[in-house]
C-alpha positions as CSV (number, residue, x, y, z in Angstrom):
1,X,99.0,117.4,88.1
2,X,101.9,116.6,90.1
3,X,102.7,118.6,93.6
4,X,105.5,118.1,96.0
5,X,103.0,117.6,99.2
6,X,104.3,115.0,101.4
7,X,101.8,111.5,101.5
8,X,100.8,111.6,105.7
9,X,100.3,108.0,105.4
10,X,101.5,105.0,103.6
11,X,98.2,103.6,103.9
12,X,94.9,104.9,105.0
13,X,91.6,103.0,105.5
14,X,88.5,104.4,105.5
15,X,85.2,101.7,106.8
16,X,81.7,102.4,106.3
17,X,80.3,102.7,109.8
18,X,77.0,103.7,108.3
19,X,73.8,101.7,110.1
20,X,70.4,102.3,108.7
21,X,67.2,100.8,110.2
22,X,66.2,98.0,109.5
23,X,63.9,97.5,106.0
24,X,65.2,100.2,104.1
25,X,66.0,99.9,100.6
26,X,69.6,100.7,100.6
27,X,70.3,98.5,103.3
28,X,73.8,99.8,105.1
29,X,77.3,98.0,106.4
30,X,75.5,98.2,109.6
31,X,73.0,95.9,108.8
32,X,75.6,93.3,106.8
33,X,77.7,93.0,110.4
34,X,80.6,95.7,109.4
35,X,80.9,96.8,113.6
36,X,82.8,93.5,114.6
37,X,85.0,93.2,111.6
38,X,86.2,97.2,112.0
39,X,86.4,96.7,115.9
40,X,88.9,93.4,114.3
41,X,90.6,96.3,112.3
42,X,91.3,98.5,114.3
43,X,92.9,96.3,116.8
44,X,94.8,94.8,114.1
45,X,96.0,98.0,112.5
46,X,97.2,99.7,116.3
47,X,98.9,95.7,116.2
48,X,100.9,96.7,113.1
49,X,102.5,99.8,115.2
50,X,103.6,101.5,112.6
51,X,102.0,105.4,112.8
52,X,101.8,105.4,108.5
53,X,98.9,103.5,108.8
54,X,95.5,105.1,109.8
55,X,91.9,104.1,110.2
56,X,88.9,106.5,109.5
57,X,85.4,105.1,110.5
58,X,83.2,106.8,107.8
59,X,79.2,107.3,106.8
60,X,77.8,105.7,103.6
61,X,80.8,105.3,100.9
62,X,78.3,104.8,98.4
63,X,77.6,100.9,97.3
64,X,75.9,99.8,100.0
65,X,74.5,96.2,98.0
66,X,78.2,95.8,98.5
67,X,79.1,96.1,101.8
68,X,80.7,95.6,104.5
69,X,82.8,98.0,102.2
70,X,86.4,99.6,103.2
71,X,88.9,101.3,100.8
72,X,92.4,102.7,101.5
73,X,94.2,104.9,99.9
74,X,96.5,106.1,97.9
75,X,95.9,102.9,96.1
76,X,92.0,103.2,95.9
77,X,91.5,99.7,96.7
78,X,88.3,98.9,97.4
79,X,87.3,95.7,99.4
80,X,84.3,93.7,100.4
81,X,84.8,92.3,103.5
82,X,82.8,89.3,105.3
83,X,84.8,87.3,107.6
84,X,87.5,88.4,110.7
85,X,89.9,86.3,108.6
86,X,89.3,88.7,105.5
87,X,90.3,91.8,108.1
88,X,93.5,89.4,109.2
89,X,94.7,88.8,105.0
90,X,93.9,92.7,104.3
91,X,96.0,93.8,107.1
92,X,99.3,91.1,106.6
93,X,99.0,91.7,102.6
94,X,98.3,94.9,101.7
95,X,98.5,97.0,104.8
96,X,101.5,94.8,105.9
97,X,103.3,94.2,102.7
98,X,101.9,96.1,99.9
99,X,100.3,93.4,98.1
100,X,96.5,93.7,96.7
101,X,94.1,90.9,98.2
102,X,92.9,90.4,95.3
103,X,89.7,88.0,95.7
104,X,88.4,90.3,98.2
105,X,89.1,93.5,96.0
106,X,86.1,94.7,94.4
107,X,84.9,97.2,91.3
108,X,81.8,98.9,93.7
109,X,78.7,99.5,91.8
110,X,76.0,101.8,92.2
């Protein structure tokens, strides 16, 4: 189905904030050290200046064995993320230019 709505953004992130206690069997983005690398982010994103691209700090996206997990949209990229320097590709490539990072983009599975 196609509609005429306008897209808001040209890209919008979405990071799992989500932090469960310690031990428990899902584990959580928390617990794999997701709050520096979305702190990185979001500093990195309000760098860009351009008001097309958003950040939303989110619960549990669902593959937690994954994590730290982010996707944006409207491409439905997802992305594991471990390093600052992975937030600093992500941003340049794909939020900067368009371009997919693709050896951090990921197939998440339950």
């Amino acid at each position: 189905m196609q509609t005429d709505i306008p897209q808001v953004y040209r890209h919008h992130v979405f990071a799992c904030f989500q932090s469960r206690p310690a031990g428990h069997p899902r584990g959580s983005c928390g617990q794999q050290g997701s709050e520096p690398l979305w702190k990185r982010l979001g500093q990195a994103i309000e760098g860009l200046r351009d008001p097309r691209v958003a950040m939303t700090a989110t619960g549990c996206l669902g593959f937690c064995r994954a994590g730290p997990l982010m996707v944006i949209y409207p491409a439905g990229v997802w992305y594991a993320v471990r390093t600052e320097a992975d937030v600093d590709e992500i941003v340049a490539s794909h939020l900067g230019r368009g371009e997919i990072v693709e050896r951090l983009a990921i197939v998440p599975q339950p």
